[in-house]
Phi, psi and omega in degrees: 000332214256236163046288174321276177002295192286332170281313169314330160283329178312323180314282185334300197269324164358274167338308185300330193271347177276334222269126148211158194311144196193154170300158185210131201291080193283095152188179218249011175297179217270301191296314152329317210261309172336252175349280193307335179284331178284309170307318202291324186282355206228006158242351145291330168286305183287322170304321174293004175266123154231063142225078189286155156284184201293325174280351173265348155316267219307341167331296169294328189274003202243326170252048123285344185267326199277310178302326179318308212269348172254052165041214173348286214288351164281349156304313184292304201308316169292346185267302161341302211289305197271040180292115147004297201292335201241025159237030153039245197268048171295150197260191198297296203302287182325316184284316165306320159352291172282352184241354142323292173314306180311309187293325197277330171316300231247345200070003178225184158258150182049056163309327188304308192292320171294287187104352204246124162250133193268119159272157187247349166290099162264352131315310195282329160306273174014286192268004166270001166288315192304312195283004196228335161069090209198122181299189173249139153245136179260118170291116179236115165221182181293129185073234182219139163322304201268055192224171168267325175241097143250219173293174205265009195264311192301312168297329164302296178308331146276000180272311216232314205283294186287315188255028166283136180307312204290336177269344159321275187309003157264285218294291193310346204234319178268354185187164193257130204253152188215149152245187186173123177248149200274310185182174204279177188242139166325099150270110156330067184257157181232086194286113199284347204048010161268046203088282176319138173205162213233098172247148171173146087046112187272316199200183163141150191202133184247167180236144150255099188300129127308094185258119185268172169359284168252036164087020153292135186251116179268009197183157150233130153257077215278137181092194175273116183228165163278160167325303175299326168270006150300312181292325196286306181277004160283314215256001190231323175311290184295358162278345187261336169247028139309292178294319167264037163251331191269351183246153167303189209271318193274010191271280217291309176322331198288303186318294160318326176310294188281009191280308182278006180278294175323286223289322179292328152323324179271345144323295174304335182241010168273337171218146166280337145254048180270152183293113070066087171323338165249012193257145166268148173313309184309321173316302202295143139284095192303331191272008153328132205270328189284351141356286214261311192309292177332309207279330185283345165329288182267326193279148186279162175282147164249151162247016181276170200280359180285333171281120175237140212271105200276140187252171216266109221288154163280171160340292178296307140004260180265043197260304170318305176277025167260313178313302194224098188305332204275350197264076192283182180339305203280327204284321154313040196264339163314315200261004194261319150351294177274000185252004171044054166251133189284153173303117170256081179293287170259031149305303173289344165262002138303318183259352155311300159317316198258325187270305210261301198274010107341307171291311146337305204255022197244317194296320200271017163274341187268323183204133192268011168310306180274182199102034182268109198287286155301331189290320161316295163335291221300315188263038124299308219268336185265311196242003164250301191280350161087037183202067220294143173235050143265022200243137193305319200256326169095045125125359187252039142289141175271035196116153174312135170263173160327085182273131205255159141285134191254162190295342167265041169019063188226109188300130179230150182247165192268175181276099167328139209247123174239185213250127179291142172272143185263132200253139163329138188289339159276353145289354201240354183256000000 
């Protein structure tokens, strides 16, 4: 069994040690949709030996890559391939199997559910907006798409976001999906002293950019949102880049200007607790309660499985998102674990909308200048999320610590003394 095992990881990681950049095919012909049904039938069969040898390992790694590399449609193909109906009497181990292969296919985890293929090139996303003539959306978050612990926004997004149908179907038919990670994400563990131990992603906040062609980012959604107010700013991208294919280049800049000019007007003027042309992120409160009022106000009833009832934060809680204010509920998913608080999706895309992307539209309002694909992250990340990343601690540091000098008089900085949480009392015992 240990032995199986071991070759079923081998299967696994292959690939990854094969996968280097390559042109990667986007459409949908005849010759293409051919080819790929055929590999897809021909990486369903070699998963399904089960104890392959060593040449049938390297088999598999070599058209999981090759299905990698003729993008979509080599995606779909494998997702036929791998159908209920057609994988008859596969056992547990065969089945993860397959859907191992699908993520590495697909570029993400839990790819079977999504559905959706992820370039990790942004030239090569680039130039399949230019030939398909479709923006890009680039994901930029803490850790990997295709990793199991990546930031808790990312995760969300493949548990509730990426495998809402209507939104599967807008991102696949309208735009070229791209990810890219700013930098890894902060793990947490947690030792019970019986043996047992608890790891997860302590923090952490992803964006979604909006890119064109030739690589300008006209828009951003920084955070966490629900599906429906996803979908609503997905339908508004393609119009807007609708528009900056049909107009020149300095028409469309005037535009862009005033496109974010309207809309943050038009926030400020649907709440009174939209963020302030002079006002900073650092000012807001998240955990403010008029939050939760606003947002149940304005926002239409949903019927995605994301709306929930916010129960009332504890001590610790907010004793935490005071250390790093932006580090709402979904980003917080440890501490929101241990306190058994339920999930405020729109709360946070309340204020995601409402707190954050207004200042986003201030920016490009100010200067028509922006919209520079890193220097944009970086100043999402330093002045909406409050969590600059060059900075060692991502913003939960309180201030300069100490700096010590080592017997080679080489500066190391100490481990920031941060305010301990107080954990329930049958947890603390």
């Amino acid at each position: 069994m240990l032995s199986r095992i071991c070759l079923w990881s081998t299967i696994i990681l292959l690939p990854l040690y094969l996968e280097a950049p390559s042109a990667i095919v986007c459409g949908n012909n005849e010759l293409h949709t051919g080819q790929a049904d055929n590999l897809a039938t021909k990486l369903s069969h070699l998963t399904a030996v089960p104890n392959p040898n060593q040449e049938q390992l390297w088999e598999i790694a070599q058209v999981a890559k090759q299905l990698r590399d003729l993008g979509p449609t080599g995606l779909a193909a494998t997702l036929r391939a791998f159908e209920p109906d057609s994988q008859g009497s596969a056992d547990i181990l065969q089945q993860r199997l397959f859907e191992k292969q699908i993520d590495f296919i697909a570029g993400q985890k839990q790819a079977s559910a999504c559905q959706l293929y992820w370039y990790k090139s942004l030239a090569v996303a680039k130039s399949k907006s230019i030939e398909f003539k479709r923006p890009i959306i680039s994901l930029r978050l803490l850790g990997h798409l295709d990793e199991d612990l990546s930031c808790a926004n990312s995760r969300f997004f493949r548990r509730i976001l990426y495998t809402d149908p209507y939104i599967a179907k807008l991102l696949q038919q309208h735009f070229i999906l791209h990810w890219q990670s700013v930098r890894d994400v902060p793990i947490v563990t947690i030792d019970f002293g019986d043996g047992r131990k608890l790891r997860q992603p302590m923090l952490g906040n992803s964006v979604h950019l909006a890119v064109t062609g030739e690589g300008r980012v006209i828009d951003a959604l920084p955070g966490l949102v629900t599906p429906t107010d996803f979908g609503r700013w997905a339908k508004s991208i393609i119009e807007l880049h609708k528009t900056c294919l049909s107009l020149p280049a300095t028409d469309f800049q005037q535009h862009l200007q005033l496109w974010h000019q309207n809309r943050a007007k038009q926030r400020r003027e649907q709440s009174e607790l939209t963020i302030r042309f002079d006002q900073e992120v650092s000012d807001l409160n998240p955990i403010d309660p008029r939050w939760k009022t606003a947002a149940e106000q304005i926002k239409p009833t949903t019927t995605h499985p994301t709306a929930n009832q916010i129960k009332k934060n504890s001590p610790s809680a907010t004793a935490a998102m005071r250390t790093a204010p932006l580090k709402m509920a979904a980003e917080l998913h440890l501490f929101r674990m241990v306190e058994s608080l339920a999930p405020q999706t729109e709360v946070d895309s309340f204020f995601n909308l409402y707190g954050l992307q207004p200042k986003l539209d201030d920016w490009y309002a100010r200067n028509l200048a922006t919209g520079d694909y890193d220097k944009l992250t970086n100043r999402i990340y330093e002045e909406l999320f409050l969590m600059p990343l060059n900075d060692p601690w991502l913003g939960l540091s309180l201030g300069d610590r100490s700096i010590a000098l080592d017997i080679k008089e080489q500066r190391r900085i100490e481990t920031p003394d941060l305010p301990a949480l107080r954990l329930p009392e049958a947890l603390a015992q």
